[in-house]
C-alpha positions, -999 to 999 in steps of 0.1 A, spaced: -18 -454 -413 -9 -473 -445 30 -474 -447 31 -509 -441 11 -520 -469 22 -495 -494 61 -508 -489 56 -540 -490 42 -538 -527 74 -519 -533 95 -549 -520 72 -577 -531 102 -582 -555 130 -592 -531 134 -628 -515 106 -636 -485 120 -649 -456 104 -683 -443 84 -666 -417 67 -640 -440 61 -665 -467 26 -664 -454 15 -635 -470 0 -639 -505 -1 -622 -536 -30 -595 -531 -10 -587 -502 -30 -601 -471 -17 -623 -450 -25 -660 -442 -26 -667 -406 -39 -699 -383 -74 -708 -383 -96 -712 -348 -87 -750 -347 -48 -736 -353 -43 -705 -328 -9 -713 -311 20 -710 -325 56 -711 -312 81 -684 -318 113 -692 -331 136 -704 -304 169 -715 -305 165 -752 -307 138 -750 -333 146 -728 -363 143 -736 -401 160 -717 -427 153 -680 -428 140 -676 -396 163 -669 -363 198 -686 -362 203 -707 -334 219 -687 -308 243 -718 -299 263 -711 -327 293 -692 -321 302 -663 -338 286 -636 -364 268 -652 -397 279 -638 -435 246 -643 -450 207 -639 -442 182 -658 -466 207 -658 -493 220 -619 -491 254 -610 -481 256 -590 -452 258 -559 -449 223 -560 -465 224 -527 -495 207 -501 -486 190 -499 -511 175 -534 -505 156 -515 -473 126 -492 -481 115 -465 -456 81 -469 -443 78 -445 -413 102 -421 -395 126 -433 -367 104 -441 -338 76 -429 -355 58 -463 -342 70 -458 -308 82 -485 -294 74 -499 -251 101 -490 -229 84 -487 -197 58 -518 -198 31 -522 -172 15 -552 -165 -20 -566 -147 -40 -591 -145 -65 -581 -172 -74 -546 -187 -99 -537 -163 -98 -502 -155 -78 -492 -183 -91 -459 -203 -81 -446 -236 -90 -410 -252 -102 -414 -285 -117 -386 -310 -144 -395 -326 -144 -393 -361 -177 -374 -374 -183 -353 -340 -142 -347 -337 -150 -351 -300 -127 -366 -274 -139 -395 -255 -128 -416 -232 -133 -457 -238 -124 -488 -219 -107 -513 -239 -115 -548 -227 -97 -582 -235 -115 -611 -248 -104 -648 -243 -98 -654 -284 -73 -621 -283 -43 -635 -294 -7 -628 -277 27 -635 -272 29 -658 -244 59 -660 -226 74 -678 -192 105 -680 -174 113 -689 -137 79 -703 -132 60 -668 -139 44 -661 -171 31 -625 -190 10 -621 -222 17 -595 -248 -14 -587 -268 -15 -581 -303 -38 -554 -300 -7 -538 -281 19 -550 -304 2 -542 -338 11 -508 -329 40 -506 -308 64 -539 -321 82 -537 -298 85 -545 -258 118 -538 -240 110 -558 -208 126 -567 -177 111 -603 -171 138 -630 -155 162 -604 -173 164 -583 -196 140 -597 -225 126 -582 -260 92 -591 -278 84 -583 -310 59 -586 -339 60 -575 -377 23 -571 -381 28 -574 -419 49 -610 -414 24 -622 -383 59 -631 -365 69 -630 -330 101 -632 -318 114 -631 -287 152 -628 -273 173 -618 -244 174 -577 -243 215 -574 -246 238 -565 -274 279 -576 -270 270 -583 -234 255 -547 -226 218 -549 -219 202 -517 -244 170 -504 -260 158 -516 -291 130 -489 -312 117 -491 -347 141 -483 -377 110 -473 -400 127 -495 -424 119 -524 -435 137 -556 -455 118 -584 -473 80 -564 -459 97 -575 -423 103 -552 -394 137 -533 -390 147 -527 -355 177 -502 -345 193 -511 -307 207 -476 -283 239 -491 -278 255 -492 -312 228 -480 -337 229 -508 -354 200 -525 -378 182 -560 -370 159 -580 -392 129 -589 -362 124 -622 -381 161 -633 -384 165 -614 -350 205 -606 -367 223 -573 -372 223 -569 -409 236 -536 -411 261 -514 -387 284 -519 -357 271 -552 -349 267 -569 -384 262 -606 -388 260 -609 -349 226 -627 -336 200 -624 -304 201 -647 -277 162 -661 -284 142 -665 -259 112 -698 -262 71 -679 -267 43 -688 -282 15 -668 -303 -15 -683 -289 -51 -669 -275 -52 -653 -241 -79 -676 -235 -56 -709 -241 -25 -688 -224 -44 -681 -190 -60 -719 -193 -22 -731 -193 -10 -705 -169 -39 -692 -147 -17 -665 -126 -2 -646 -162 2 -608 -165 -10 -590 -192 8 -561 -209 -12 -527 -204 -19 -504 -233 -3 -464 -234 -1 -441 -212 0 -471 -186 30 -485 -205 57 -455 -211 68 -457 -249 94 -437 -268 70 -419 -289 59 -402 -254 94 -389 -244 106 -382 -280 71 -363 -290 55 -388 -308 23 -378 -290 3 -374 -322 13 -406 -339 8 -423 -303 -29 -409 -300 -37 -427 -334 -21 -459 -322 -48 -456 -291 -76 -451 -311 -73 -484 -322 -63 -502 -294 -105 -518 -287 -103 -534 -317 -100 -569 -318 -64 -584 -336 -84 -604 -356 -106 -577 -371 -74 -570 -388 -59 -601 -394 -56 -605 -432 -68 -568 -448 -43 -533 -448 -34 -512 -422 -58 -486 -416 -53 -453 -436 -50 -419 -418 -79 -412 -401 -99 -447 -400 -119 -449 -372 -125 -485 -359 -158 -494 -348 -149 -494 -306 -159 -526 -288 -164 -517 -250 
């Protein structure tokens, strides 16, 4: 599925926000070598223009990267339905991905078959701790989901904008009330849109702020992650869980009938991030080669 790459040519035209400035002008994007494979998330004592506004400072902003909020309308292009990338509501968690099966139809014979996805030590993922336990998001999840409505020392949400390679990370609550947060389909500067349950409001992942609805100008409470290799994640914290792939972790696209869209999503879940990294989301029907 291609709706990522196709809108961000669209939108190539508008401002970049600092933490999709990474992505050059064929389109790919620029990400950390193997001698540069952690990176922290934005957190709210380390920000730069752009990116997430502290959340110690009080009260809703008027501007994100130099637009007036309410962001236009027509400033956001549509790249997939409402929850068409279903988002994780029900995450599941283990100590690796050992016994975890996928059905995936093969491309040539059409045949369903059932593989078992297998994480490798240079997978990289969203590392988070808090009250001395730790869990790992994979990318391989995340490239297809975004999003992870948790319940880890609270209630906690993890994103990633596959196009922007950005993770961010906050506390799962809007005005005080602790809510759901799903894909928009829309997108603003090639950056992911997210929509929260309890006021249907709009939220630019990488600025994590409302910049359209109910809640507009208001910011997350970020939470402190790192994007990082599972192999350096588990050598800093040995006792991590790791995020399980669909139908293990429940998603919205299960209850709302996003079946089909959520098989495709599987089919791609034993590739490696990296064999991504840097070229286009796969069209309909691309078949990755499957590593067992």
């Amino acid at each position: 599925m291609n709706r990522r790459s196709l809108l961000a040519a669209s939108l190539a035209s508008l401002t970049t926000l600092a933490g999709c400035a990474g992505r050059t002008d064929d389109g790919t994007t620029e990400t950390a070598t193997a001698e540069q494979t952690t990176t922290p998330t934005a957190t709210a004592a380390d920000t730069e223009p752009g990116t997430a506004t502290p959340a110690s400072v009080s009260g809703p902003v008027e501007t994100v990267a130099g637009v007036d909020l309410p962001v236009p309308r027509e400033l956001l292009g549509r790249g997939a339905p409402e929850n068409a990338i279903p988002a994780i509501t029900e995450p599941a968690f283990g100590d690796d991905w050992s016994g975890v099966e996928i059905e995936v139809r093969e491309q040539v014979s059409n045949e369903i078959v059932t593989k078992e996805p297998r994480l490798r030590p240079d997978d990289r993922v969203i590392g988070v701790e808090r009250d001395g336990e730790a869990r790992a998001y994979p990318l391989r999840v995340l490239n297809w989901h975004e999003i992870v409505n948790d319940d880890f020392g609270g209630p906690l949400l993890v994103t990633f904008c596959p196009l922007c390679d950005s993770g961010v990370t906050a506390v799962r609550t809007v005005g005080d009330e602790q809510t759901t947060f799903g894909v928009s389909g829309l997108l603003w500067n090639s950056d992911l849109v997210m929509y929260d349950a309890a006021t249907d409001s709009r939220w630019s992942q990488i600025a994590a702020t409302a910049i359209r609805g109910a809640r507009t100008g208001h910011r997350l409470e970020l939470v402190p992650s790192e994007i990082t290799t599972l192999g350096d994640w588990r050598t800093a914290h040995p006792d991590t869980q790791v995020l399980l792939p669909p139908p293990t972790s429940k998603t919205i696209g299960e209850r709302d009938g996003g079946r089909r869209c959520l098989r495709r999503r599987r089919r791609r879940l034993d590739v490696a991030d990296g064999d991504r990294r840097g070229r286009r989301r796969p069209r309909r029907g691309d078949e990755p080669d499957a590593r067992e």
